[in-house]
N, C-alpha and C positions, 0 to 999 in steps of 0.2 A: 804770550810772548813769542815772537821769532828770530832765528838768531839767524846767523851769518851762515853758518855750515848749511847745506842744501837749498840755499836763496839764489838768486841771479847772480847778487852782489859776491857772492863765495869768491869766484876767480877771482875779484877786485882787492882782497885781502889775505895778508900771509894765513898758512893753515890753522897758527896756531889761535889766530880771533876767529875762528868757528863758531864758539860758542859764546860769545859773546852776541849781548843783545843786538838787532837791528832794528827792531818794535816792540815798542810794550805799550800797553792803556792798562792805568788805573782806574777804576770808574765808584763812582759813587752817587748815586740817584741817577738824575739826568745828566752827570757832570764826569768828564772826562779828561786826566792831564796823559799826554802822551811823552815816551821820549826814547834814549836810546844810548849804547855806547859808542865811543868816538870811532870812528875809523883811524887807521894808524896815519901819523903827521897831520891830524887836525885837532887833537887831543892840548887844550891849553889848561893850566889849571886855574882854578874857579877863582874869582875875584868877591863873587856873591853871587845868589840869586833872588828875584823876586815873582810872587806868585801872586795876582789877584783873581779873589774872587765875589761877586756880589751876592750874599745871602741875607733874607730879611728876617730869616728866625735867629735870633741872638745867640740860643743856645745851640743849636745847630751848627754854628758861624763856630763858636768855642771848641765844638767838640769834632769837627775839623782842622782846625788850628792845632789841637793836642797833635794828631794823628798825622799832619804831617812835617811836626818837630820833633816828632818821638823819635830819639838820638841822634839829634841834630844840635845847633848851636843859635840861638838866636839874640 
């Protein structure tokens, strides 16, 4: 993860989103989702999201699924 405090992006946000993310990657196998927190005034709240992804092992497919709804809503 890298956050906001000591990035280029620093000066471009008030002090106190420092620490807030600007890059993360999860990664699992070959497979990586990336993302970030909002910078201030582009921050809208979430309507939904969608995430695909193509795996042909079934259980594999399931036991990602678990992990990234665990404490979530679906």
């Amino acid at each position: 993860m890298m956050t906001f405090a000591g990035s280029p992006a620093e000066v471009e946000v008030p002090p106190e989103f420092g620490p807030k993310i600007m890059h993360t990657q999860l990664t699992f196998g070959d497979w990586a989702i990336m993302g970030s927190d909002c910078p201030p005034g582009q921050y809208q709240v979430p309507q939904g999201i969608s995430v695909s992804l193509q795996i042909s092992d079934p259980g594999k497919a399931e036991h990602i699924f678990a992990a990234l709804a665990e404490g979530g809503s679906i």
